[in-house]
C-alpha positions as CSV (number, residue, x, y, z in Angstrom):
1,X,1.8,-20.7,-43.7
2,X,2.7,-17.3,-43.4
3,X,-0.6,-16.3,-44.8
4,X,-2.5,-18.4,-41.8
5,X,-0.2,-16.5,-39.1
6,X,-0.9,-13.3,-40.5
7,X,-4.8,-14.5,-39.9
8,X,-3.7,-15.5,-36.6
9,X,-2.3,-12.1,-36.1
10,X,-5.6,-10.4,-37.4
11,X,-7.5,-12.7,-34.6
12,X,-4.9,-12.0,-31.9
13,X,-5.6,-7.9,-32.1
14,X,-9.1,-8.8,-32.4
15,X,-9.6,-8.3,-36.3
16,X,-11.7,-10.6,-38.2
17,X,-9.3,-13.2,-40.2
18,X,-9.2,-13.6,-44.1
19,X,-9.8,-17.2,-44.4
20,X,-6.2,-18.0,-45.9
21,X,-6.4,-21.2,-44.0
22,X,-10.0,-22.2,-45.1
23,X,-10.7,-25.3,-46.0
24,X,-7.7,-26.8,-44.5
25,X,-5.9,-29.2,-44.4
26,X,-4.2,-31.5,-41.7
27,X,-1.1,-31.2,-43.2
28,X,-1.0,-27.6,-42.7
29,X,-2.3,-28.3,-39.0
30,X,0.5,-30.6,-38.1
31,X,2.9,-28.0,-39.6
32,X,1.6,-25.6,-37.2
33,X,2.4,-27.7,-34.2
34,X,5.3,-27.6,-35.2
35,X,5.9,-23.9,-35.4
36,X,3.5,-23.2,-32.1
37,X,6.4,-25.9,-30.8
38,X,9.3,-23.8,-31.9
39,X,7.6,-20.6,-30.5
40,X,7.2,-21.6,-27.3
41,X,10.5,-23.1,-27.0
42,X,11.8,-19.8,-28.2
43,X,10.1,-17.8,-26.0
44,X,11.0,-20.1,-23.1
45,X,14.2,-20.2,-23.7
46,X,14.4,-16.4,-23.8
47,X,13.0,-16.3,-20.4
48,X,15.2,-19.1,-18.7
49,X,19.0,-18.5,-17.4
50,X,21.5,-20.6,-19.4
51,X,22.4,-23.4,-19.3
52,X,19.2,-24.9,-20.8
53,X,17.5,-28.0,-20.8
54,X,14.3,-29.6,-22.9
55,X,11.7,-30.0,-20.0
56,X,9.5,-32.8,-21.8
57,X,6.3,-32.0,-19.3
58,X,6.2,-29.1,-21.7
59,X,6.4,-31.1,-24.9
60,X,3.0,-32.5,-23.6
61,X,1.5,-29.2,-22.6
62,X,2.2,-27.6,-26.1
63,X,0.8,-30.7,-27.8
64,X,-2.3,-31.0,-25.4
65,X,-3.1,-27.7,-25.8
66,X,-3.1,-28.0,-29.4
67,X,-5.4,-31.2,-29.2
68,X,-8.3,-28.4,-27.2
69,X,-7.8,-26.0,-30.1
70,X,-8.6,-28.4,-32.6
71,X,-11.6,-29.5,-30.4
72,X,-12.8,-26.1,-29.9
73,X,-12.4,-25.2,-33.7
74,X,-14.6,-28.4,-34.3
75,X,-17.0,-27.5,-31.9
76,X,-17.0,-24.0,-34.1
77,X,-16.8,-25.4,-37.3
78,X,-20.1,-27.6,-36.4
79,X,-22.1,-24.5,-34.8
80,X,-21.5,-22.4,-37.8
81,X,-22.7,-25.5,-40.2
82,X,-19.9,-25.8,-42.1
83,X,-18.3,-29.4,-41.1
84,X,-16.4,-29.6,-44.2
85,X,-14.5,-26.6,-43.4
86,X,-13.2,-28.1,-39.8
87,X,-9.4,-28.1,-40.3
88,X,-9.3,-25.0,-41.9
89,X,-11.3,-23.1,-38.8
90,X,-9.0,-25.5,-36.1
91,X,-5.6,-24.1,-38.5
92,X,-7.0,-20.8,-38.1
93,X,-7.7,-21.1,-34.1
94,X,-4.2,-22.4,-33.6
95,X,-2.4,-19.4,-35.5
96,X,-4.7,-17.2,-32.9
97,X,-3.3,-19.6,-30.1
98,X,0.4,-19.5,-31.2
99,X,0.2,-15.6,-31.9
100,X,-1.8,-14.5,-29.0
101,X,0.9,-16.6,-26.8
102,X,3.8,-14.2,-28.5
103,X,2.0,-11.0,-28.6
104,X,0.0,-11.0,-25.5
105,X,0.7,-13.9,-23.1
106,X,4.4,-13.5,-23.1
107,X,4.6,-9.9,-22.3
108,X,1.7,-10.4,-19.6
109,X,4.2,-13.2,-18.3
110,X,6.7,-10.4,-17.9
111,X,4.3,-8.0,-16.2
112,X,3.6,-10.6,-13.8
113,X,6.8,-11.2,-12.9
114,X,7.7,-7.6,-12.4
115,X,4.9,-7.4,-9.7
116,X,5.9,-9.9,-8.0
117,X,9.4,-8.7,-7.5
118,X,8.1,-5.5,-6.0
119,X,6.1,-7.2,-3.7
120,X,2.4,-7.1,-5.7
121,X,1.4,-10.4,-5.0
122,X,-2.1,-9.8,-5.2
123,X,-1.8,-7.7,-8.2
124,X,0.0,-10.1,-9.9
125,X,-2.8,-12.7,-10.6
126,X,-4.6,-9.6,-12.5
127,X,-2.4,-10.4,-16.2
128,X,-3.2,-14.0,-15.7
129,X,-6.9,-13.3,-15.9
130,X,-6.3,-10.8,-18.6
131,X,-4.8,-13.5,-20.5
132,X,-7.7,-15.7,-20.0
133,X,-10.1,-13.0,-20.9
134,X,-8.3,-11.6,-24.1
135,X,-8.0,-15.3,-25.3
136,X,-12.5,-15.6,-24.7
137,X,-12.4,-11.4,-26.7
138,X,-10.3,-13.5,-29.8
139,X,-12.7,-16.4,-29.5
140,X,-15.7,-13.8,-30.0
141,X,-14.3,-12.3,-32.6
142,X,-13.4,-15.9,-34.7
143,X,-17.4,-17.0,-33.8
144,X,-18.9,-14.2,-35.3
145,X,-16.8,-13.8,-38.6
146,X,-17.6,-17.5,-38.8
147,X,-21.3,-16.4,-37.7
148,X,-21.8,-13.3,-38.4
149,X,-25.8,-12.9,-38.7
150,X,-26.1,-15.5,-35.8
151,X,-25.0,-13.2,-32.1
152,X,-26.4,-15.6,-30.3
153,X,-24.8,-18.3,-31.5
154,X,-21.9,-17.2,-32.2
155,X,-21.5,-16.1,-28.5
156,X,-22.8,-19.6,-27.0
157,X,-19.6,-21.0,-29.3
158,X,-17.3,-18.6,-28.1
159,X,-18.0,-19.3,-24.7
160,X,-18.1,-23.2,-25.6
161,X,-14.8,-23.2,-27.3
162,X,-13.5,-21.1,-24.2
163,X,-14.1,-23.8,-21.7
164,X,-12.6,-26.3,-23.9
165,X,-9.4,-24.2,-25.2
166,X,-9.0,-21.9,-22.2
167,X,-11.1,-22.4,-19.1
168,X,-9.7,-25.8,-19.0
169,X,-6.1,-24.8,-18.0
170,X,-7.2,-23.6,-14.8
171,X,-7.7,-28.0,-13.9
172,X,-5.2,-29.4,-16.1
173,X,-1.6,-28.9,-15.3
174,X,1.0,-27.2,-17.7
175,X,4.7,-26.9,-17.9
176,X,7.2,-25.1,-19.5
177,X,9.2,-26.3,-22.6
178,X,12.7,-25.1,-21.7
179,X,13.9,-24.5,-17.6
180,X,17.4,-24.0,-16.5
181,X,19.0,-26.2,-14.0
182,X,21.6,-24.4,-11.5
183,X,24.2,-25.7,-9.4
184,X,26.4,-23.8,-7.3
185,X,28.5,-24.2,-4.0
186,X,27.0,-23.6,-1.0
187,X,27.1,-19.6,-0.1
188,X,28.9,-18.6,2.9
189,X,26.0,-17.7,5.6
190,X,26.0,-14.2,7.1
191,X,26.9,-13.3,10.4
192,X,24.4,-15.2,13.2
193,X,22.2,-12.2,14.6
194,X,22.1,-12.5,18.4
195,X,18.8,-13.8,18.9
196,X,19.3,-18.0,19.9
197,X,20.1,-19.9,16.5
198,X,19.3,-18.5,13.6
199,X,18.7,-21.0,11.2
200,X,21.0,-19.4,8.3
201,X,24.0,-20.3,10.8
202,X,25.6,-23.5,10.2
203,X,28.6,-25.0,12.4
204,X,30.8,-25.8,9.8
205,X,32.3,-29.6,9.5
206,X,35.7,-29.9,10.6
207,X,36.6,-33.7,11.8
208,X,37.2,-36.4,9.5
209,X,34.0,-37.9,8.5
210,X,33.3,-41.7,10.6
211,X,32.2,-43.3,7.3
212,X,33.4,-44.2,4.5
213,X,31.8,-41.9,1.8
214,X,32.8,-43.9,-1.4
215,X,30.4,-46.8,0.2
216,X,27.7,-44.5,1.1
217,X,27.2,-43.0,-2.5
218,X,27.4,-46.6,-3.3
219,X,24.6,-48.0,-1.0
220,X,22.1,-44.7,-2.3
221,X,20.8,-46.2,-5.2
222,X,19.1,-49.2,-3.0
223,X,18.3,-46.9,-0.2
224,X,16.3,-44.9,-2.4
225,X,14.8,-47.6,-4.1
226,X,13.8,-49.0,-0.6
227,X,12.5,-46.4,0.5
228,X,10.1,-45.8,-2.7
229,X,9.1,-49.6,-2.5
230,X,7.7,-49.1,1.1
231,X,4.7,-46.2,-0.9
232,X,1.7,-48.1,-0.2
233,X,-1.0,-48.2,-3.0
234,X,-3.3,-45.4,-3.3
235,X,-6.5,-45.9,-1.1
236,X,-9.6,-45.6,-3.3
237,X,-12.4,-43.6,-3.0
238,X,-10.6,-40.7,-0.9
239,X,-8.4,-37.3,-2.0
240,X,-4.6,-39.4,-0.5
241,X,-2.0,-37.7,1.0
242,X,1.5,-38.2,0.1
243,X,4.2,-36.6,1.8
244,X,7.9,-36.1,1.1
245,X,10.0,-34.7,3.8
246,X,13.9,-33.3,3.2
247,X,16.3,-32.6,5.9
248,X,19.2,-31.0,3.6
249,X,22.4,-30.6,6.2
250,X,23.8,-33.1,8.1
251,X,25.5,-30.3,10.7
252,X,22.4,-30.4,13.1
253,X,20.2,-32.8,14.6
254,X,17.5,-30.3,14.7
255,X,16.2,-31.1,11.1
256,X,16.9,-34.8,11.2
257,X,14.4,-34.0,14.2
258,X,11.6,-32.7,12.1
259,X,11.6,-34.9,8.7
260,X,11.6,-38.0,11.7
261,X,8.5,-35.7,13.1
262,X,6.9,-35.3,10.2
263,X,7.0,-38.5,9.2
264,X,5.0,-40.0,12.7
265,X,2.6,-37.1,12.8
266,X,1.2,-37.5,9.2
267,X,1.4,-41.5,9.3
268,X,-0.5,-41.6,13.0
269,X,-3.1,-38.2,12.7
270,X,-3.1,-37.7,8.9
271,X,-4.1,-40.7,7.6
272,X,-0.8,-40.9,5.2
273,X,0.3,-44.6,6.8
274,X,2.5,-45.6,4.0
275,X,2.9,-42.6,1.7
276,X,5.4,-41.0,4.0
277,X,8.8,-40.7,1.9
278,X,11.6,-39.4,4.4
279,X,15.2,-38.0,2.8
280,X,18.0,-37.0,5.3
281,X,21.7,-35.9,5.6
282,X,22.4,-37.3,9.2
283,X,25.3,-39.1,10.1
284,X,22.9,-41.6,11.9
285,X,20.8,-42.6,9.3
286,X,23.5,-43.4,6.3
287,X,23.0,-46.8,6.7
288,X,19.1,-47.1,6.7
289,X,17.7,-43.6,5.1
290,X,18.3,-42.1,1.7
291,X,20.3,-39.2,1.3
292,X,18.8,-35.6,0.9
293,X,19.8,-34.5,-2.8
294,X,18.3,-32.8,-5.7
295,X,18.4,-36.5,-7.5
296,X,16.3,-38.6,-4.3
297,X,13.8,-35.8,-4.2
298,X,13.2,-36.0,-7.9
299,X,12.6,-39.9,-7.5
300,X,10.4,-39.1,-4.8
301,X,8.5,-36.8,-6.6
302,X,8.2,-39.1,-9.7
303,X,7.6,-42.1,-7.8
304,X,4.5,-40.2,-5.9
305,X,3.7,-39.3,-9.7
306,X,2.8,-42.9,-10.6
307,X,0.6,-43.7,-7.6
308,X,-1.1,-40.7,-7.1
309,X,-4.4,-39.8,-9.0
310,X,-3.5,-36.3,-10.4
311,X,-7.3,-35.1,-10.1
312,X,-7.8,-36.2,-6.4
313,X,-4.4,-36.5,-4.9
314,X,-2.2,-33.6,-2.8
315,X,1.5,-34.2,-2.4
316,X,3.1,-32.2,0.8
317,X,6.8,-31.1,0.4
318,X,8.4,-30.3,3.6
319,X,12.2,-29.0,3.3
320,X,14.3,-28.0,6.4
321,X,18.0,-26.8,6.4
322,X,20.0,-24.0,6.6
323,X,19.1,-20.8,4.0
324,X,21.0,-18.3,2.7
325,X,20.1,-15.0,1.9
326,X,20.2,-15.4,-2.1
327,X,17.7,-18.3,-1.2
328,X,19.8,-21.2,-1.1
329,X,19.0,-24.4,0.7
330,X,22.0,-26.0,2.3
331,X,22.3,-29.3,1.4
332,X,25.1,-30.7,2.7
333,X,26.5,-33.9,3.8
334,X,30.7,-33.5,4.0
335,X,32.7,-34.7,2.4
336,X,30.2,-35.8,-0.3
337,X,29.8,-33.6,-3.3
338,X,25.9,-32.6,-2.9
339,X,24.2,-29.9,-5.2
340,X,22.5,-26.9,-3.0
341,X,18.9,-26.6,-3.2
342,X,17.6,-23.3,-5.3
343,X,14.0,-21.9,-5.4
344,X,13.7,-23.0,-9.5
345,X,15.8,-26.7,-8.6
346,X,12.0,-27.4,-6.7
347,X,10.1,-25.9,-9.6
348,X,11.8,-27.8,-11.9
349,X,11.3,-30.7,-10.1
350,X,7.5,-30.3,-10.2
351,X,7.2,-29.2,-13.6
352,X,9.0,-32.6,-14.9
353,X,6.0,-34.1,-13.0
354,X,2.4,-32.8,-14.3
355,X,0.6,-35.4,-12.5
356,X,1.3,-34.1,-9.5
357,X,-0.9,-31.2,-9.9
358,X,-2.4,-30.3,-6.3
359,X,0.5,-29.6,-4.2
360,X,1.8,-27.9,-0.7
361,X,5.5,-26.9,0.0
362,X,6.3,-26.2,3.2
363,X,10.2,-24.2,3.4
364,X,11.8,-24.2,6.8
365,X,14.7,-21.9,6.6
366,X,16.1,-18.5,6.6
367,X,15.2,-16.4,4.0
368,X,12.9,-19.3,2.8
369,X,10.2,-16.8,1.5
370,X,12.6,-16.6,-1.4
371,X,11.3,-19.8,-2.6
372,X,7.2,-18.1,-3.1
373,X,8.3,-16.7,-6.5
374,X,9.3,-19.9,-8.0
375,X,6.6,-22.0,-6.9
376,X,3.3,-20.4,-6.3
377,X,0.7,-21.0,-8.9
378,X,-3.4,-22.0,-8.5
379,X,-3.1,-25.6,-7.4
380,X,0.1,-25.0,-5.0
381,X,0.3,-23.6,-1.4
382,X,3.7,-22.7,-0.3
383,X,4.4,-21.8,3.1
384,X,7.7,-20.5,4.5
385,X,9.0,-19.6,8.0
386,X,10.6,-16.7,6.8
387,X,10.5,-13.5,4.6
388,X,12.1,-13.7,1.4
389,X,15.3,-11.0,3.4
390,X,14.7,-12.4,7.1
391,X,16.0,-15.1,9.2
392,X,14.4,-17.3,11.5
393,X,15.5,-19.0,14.5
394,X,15.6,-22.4,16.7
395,X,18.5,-24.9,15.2
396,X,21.9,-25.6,17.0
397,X,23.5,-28.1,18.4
398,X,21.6,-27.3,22.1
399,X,18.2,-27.4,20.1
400,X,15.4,-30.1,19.3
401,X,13.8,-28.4,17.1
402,X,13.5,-25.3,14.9
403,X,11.0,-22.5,16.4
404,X,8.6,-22.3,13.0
405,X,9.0,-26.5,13.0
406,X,7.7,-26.3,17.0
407,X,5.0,-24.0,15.9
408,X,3.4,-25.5,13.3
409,X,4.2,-29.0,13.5
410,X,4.1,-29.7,17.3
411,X,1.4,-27.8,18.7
412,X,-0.7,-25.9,15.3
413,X,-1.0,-29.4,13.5
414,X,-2.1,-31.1,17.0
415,X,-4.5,-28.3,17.2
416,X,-6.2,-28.9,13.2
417,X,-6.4,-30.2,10.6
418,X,-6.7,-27.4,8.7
419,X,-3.3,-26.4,6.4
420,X,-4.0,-22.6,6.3
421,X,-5.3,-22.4,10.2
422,X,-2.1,-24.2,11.0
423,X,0.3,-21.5,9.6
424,X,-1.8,-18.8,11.4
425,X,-1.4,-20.0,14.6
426,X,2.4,-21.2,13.6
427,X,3.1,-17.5,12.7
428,X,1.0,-16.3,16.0
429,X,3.2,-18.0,18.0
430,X,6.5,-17.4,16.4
431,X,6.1,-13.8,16.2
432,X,5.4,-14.1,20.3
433,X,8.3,-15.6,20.9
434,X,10.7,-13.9,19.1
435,X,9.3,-10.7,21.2
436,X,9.7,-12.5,24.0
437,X,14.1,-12.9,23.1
438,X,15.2,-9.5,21.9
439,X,18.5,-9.1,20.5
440,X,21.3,-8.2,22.8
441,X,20.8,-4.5,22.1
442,X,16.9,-4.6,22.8
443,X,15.8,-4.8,19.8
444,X,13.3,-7.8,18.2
445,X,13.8,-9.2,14.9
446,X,10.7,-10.6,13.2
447,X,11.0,-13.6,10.9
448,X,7.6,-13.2,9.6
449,X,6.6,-16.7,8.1
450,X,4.8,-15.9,4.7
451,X,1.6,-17.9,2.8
452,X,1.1,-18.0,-1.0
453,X,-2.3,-19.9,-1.7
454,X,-5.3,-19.9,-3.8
455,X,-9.4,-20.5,-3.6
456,X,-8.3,-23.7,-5.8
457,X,-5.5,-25.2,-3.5
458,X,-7.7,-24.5,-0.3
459,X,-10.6,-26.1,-1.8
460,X,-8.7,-29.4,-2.2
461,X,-7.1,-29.4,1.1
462,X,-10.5,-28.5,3.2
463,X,-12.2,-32.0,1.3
464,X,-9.2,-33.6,2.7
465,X,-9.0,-32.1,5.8
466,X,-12.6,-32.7,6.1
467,X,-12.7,-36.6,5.5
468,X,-9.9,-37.4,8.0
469,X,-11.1,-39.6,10.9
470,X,-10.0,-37.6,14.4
471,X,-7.2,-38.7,15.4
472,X,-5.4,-37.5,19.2
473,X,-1.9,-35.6,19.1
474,X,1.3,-36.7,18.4
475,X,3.9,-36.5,21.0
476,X,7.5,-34.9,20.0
477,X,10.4,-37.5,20.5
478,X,13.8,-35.9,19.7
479,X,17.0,-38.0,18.9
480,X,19.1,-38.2,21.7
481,X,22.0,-35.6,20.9
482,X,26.0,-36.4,19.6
């Protein structure tokens, strides 16, 4: 074993291997599952905040991704005319894999982060392709010791075994093995800035609560299921929609206001009749609606997961609350003993689903561009309705709805259909009319609403966006107020 990692070594730094692992056996394959398994939890681990916890999304990504190596080394084994040495060249290919992941993914994955922490964003997707690209440079180098009077060849198998091995992770979703799960109290919101309602500042709950909570954690479980027994069927022949909308504190009617919103504008112009799955913290709704928590929207999600097709199908995430400026999502619903909301908590939440692979998350709160990090990957477009260290505006008590929700539900999703067109009108109008109510010493404070997307993600939504039937607006009802 040690002799085929050295190999692998030798092919990771682009050195031709010895052959320790030649014929082969798949004995010694299995065994180096097992040891690409404890690798990657290692190295997970090591990048994950205690305490831990076994994601098994990842389980499957480790084991799929050994399934294409041993494909690719077949396809390499068969090119070079020596079928009876398969295993061994597979062995060999996964040693590269589980060595190239230590020596060169990982620290890319560390490069990548640090970018993106100092604001690189578009710098940022440069490791991943270097990744891609060393991984297609080892590949090259395995062809043509296998081949090495046959360029030709050897290079059509490198660039076979590349689509099959490496080029396929761009389509098929992936997951760490280990991820951390944090819970904290809900921080203590800054001062309110003086422009109207900033959406960081919640009233806090003083009465006695006019339900009986003990019956209303009681009644969740067939709320929830309820709800999730109302998804309709996929409809066939067509990307769907599904759409799963969070209203985290029960304070404000602004953001019971919005999930209601959402709901009606995607079921009546969207075409998403039926895949509509609404979680709320509103006194109003505890007897009909499921509670907003970390545990609903994970049934949501998994729900979706089981109905959607994960090649065709987009699920939309829309989550509205109070932030904080260490991007937490209020999620409160007093006196009952709710988990916040954190930027990885949503990750996670994803990850544990891989089926769900095309996806948009919409973050409505202050200092919601927080939540980009966490989230943003090739098949995902998040869109927030503030910077990462800004607040933004429009809940209270006197209010309908929040300004970014106003923007870019009301009047920018009336306008198109079009996701990314949307927010840029949203963020057009925002930006106006926070210039148009300037603090109470003159000056303006910008919230700047931020988008993190992709060719891939864009792609998807523009053959969805282009194969709705038109549809007219969707008026704006808001609840009548307490």
């Amino acid at each position: 074993m040690l002799r085929t990692l050295a190999d692998g070594l030798r092919a990771a730094t682009l050195r031709a291997p010895r052959g320790h692992a030649l014929p082969g056996s798949a004995g010694a394959f299995v065994a180096l599952v097992v040891v690409y398994l404890v690798t990657s939890l290692l190295i997970d681990a090591l990048d994950s905040a205690r305490p831990w916890r076994l994601v098994r999304a990842g389980v499957v990504s480790v084991l799929a991704d050994c399934l294409l190596t041993y494909a690719a080394g077949w396809l390499l084994a068969q090119l070079a005319r020596c079928r009876e040495l398969a295993t061994g060249v597979a062995t060999t290919l996964l040693a590269a894999t589980v060595m190239v992941a230590l020596v060169v993914h990982w620290p890319l994955r560390h490069l990548t982060a640090l970018l993106q922490q100092h604001g690189h964003e578009l710098a940022a997707v440069l490791p991943a392709l270097a990744g891609r690209f060393w991984w297609l440079l080892v590949l090259l180098v395995l062809a043509h010791w296998l081949m090495p009077l046959r360029i030709g060849r050897s290079m059509f198998g490198a660039l076979l075994a590349f689509a099959v091995s490496g080029a396929a992770w761009w389509w098929l979703p992936s997951a760490a093995l280990v991820d951390t799960r944090i819970v904290a109290t809900p921080a203590q919101p800054d001062a309110a800035p003086a422009l109207p309602a900033p959406v960081s500042a919640p009233q806090p709950v003083t009465d006695e609560p006019d339900f009986d909570p003990e019956q209303v954690m009681y009644a969740q479980a067939a709320l929830l299921d309820a709800e999730l027994a109302r998804l309709a069927p996929r409809t066939p022949g067509r990307i769907n929609l599904y759409v799963v909308a969070f209203a985290g504190d029960a304070g404000e009617d602004v953001f019971h206001n919005e999930v209601e919103y959402v709901r009606t504008l995607f079921e009546q112009r969207f075409d998403a009749a039926g895949h509509v799955v609404v979680l709320q913290n509103n006194p109003r709704t505890l007897e009909r609606a499921p509670l907003a928590s970390w545990t609903s929207l994970h049934a949501s999600l998994q729900a979706i997961a089981q109905r959607a097709d994960p090649a065709q199908d987009i699920v939309l995430l829309y989550l509205t609350s109070h932030g904080s400026d260490d991007h937490e999502l209020l999620v409160q619903m007093d006196p009952l003993p709710l988990v916040q909301l954190h930027p990885e908590d949503v990750a996670d939440a994803f990850r544990t689903q891989p089926a769900l692979r095309w996806r948009v998350v919409i973050v409505n709160a202050c200092y919601s561009g927080g939540f980009i990090e966490a989230l943003r990957d090739d098949s995902t477009l998040v869109m927030t309705s503030a910077r990462r260290d800004r607040t933004s505006f429009g809940c209270g008590s006197d209010a309908d709805i929040t300004w970014f929700g106003k923007a870019l539900l009301v009047d920018a999703l009336n306008r198109t259909t079009s996701l990314p067109e949307a927010f840029a009108l949203a963020r057009d109008w925002v930006a106006q009319r926070e210039a148009a109510a300037p603090a109470a010493d003159g000056t303006v404070e910008h919230s700047e609403p931020q988008l993190a997307t992709s060719p891939s993600i864009e792609a998807r939504l523009a053959r969805w966006s282009a194969a709705l039937p038109p549809r007219p607006p969707v008026e704006f009802k808001p609840a009548a107020r307490r």
